[in-house]
C-alpha positions as CSV (number, residue, x, y, z in Angstrom):
1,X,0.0,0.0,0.0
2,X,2.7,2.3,0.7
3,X,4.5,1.8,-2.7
4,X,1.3,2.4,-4.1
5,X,1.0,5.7,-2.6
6,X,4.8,6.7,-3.4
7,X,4.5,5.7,-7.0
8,X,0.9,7.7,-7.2
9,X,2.5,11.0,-5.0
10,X,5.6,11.0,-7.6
11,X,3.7,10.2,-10.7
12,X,1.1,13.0,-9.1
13,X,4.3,15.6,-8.7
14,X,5.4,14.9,-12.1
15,X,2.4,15.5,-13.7
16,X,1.8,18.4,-12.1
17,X,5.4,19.8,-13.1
18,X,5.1,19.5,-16.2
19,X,1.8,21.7,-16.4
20,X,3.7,24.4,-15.0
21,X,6.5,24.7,-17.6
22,X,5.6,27.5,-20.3
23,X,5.6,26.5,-24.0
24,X,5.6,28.5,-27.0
25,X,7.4,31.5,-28.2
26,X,4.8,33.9,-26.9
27,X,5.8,33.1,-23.4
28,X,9.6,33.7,-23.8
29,X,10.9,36.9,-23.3
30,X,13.8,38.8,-25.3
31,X,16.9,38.6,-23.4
32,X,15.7,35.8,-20.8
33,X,16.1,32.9,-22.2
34,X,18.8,30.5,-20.8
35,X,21.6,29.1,-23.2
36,X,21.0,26.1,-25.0
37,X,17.0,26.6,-24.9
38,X,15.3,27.4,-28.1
39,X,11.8,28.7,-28.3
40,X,9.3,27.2,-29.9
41,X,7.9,29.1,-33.1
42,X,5.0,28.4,-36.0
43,X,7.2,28.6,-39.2
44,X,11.2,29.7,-38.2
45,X,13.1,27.0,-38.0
46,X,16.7,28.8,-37.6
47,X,17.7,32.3,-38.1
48,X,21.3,33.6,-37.6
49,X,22.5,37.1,-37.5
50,X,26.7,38.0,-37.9
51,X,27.7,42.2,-37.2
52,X,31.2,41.8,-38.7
53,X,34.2,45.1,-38.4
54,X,37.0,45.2,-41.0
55,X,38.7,48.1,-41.0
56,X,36.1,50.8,-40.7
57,X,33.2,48.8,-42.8
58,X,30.5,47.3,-41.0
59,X,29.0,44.0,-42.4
60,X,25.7,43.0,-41.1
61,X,24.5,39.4,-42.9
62,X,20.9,37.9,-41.8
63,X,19.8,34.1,-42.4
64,X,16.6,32.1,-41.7
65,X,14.9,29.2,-42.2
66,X,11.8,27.9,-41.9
67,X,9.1,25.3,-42.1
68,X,7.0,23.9,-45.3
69,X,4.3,26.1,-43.9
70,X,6.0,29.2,-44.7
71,X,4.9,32.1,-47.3
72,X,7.0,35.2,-46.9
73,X,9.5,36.9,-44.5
74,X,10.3,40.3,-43.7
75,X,13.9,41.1,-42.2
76,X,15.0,44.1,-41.2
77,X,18.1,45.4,-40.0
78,X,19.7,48.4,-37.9
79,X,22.8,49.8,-37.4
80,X,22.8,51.9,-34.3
81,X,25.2,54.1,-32.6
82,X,25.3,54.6,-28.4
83,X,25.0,58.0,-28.1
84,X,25.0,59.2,-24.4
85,X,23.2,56.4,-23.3
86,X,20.2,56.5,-26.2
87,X,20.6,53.8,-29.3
88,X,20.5,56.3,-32.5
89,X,20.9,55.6,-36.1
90,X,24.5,54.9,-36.8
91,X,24.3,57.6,-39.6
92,X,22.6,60.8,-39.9
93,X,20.7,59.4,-42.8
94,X,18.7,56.8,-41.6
95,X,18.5,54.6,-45.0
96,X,22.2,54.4,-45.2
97,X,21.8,52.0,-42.1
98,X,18.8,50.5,-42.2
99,X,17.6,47.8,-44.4
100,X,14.6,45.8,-45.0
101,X,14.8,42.9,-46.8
102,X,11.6,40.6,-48.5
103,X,11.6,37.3,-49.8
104,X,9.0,34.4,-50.8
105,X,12.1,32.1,-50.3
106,X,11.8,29.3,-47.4
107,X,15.5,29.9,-46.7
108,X,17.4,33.1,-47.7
109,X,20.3,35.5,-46.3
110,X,20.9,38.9,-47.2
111,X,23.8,41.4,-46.4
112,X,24.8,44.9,-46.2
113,X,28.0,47.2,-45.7
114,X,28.1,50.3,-44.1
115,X,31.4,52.3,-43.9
116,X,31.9,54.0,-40.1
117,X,33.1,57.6,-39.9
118,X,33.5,57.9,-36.4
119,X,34.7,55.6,-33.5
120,X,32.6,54.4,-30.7
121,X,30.1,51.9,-29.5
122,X,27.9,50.2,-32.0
123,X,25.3,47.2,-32.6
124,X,23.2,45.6,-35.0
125,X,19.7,45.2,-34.8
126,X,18.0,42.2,-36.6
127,X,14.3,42.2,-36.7
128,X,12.9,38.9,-38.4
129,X,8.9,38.5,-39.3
130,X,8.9,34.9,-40.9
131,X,4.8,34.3,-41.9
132,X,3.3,31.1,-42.3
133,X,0.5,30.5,-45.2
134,X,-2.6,31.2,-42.7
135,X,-1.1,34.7,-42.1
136,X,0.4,34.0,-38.8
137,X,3.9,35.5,-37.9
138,X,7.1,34.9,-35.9
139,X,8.6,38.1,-34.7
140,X,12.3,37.5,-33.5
141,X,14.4,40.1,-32.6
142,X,18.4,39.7,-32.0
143,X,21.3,42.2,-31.2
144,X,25.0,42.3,-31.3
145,X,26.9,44.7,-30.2
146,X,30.4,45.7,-31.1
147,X,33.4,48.9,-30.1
148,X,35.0,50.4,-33.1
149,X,37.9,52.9,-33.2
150,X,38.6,54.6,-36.4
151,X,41.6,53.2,-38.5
């Protein structure tokens, strides 16, 4: 009787564990995820952002991939400049660091150059929306930040 009542108490414990672990992307939050977890999304199945300094150019490259239920993705990506605290456009013109990128592909990549004119503290912003064919989107957002001194 008592090894019945064990094996129900841990099988009870379990159970009950389990419906307390969140699922889904909706319920992790940028920034808090532990390493070597990966959320759960609808139609990404990989992405993969690289912020890359040679000299005083700037390479930003942006990859996904995604499930057979994809349609159409959306990327965009930033190039921002700390200034006193406040992320600004690395450039006074704000399309000379900003792109956005389309494509009906299921798996794509797309890069950009920019050439710095000034040292200091930089990072790259990647914004992906990856849609599935019902019109639902994943919205995944990744930085990297990088220092650059003027050569």
């Amino acid at each position: 009787m008592k090894k019945l009542l064990k094996t129900f108490m841990l099988v009870l414990v379990m159970v009950t564990a389990v419906n307390l672990v969140p699922v889904g992307a909706d319920t992790i939050t940028e920034g808090e995820m532990e390493p070597g977890i990966s959320p759960m999304y609808i139609v990404t199945a990989s992405t993969a952002s690289s912020f890359q300094i040679s000299g005083n150019v700037a390479t930003v490259t942006a990859y996904y991939d995604s499930f057979s239920n994809f349609d159409h993705a959306n990327v965009y990506i930033f190039l921002q400049k700390d200034v006193n605290g406040t992320w600004r456009a690395a450039k006074s013109d704000p399309n000379a660091c900003g792109w956005i990128n389309s494509s009906t592909a299921r798996m794509d990549s797309f890069e950009h150059t920019m050439t710095f004119t000034e040292s200091g503290s930089y990072r790259a912003k990647f914004v992906y929306y990856i849609y599935n064919k019902a019109g639902e989107r994943d919205v995944i957002t990744e930085y990297i930040y990088r220092n650059h001194t003027m050569k």
